[in-house]
Phi, psi and omega in degrees: 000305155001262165342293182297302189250071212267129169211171168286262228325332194268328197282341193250028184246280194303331181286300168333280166328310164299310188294337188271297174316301181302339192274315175290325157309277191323334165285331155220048136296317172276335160285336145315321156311296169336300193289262181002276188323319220276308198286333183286334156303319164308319187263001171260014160247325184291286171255093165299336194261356158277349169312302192283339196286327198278345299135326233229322207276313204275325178287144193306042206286077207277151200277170189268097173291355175284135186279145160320297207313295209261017168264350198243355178267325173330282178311303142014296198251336182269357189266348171310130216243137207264220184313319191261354169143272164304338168284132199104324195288106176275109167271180185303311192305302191275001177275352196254300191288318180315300159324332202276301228275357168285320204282311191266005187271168188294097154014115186243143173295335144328280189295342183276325163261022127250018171278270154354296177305308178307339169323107156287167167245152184097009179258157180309148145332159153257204186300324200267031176024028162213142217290143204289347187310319188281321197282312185314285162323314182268042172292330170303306223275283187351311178301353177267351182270312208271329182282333194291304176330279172316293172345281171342294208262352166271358181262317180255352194052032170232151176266156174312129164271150190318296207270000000 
């Protein structure tokens, strides 16, 4: 009505009306959220597995755009070898010696302070009674020990004893 007729009564007629639409929405969007809560509390002790299929239902599923065609050249080309034969080709043998000598090489301190880093705080001692809270704090002075260490025990392959 506005619109057909722009004057302020009409214009303070349509603001009112918005506002009054949204108050009413907004009253029963939360009570639908509300029941919607009530019943997914219910059904997740009574039925979990309709708990989930309802829970399962709110992600997001996107569709899949691809033509056949350039999903079958694609895939097509990729297996495609180029002129002289071999190049490109990883056999199992060289992809195994590649894993040892990445697998068998020296502990580098880069991994000991990410290692470190990854530590959470606030867990129990383990069997060797120390908290990770202490290796976090001394990580300057510790790290050249802790890497000789490591170096050490992947270099001779004996573990530490217990005692």
């Amino acid at each position: 009505m506005y619109y057909r007729n722009k004057n302020v009564e009409n214009k303070l007629r349509m603001n009112e009306a918005s506002k009054s639409y949204k108050k009413t929405m907004n009253k029963y969007i939360r009570q639908h959220k509300k029941n919607m809560e009530d019943i997914l509390r219910n059904l997740r002790s009574k039925f979990p597995k309709e708990n989930w299929k309802i829970l399962n239902g709110f992600r997001k599923k996107g569709d899949i755009k691809a033509d056949l065609n350039e999903l079958f050249d694609y895939f097509k080309t990729v297996n495609e070898t180029s002129e002289s034969g071999n190049e490109g080709i990883v056999t199992e043998n060289d992809a195994q010696e590649s894993l040892n000598e990445i697998l068998n090489d020296d502990i580098s301190i880069e991994e000991i302070k990410t290692g470190i880093a990854k530590l959470k705080t606030g867990k129990s001692a383990g069997i060797d009674g120390v908290i990770n809270e202490f290796i976090i704090n001394t990580n300057d002075t510790l790290l050249p020990i802790i890497h000789k260490m490591f170096c050490l025990i992947l270099d001779s392959g004996c573990l530490p004893d217990d005692g």
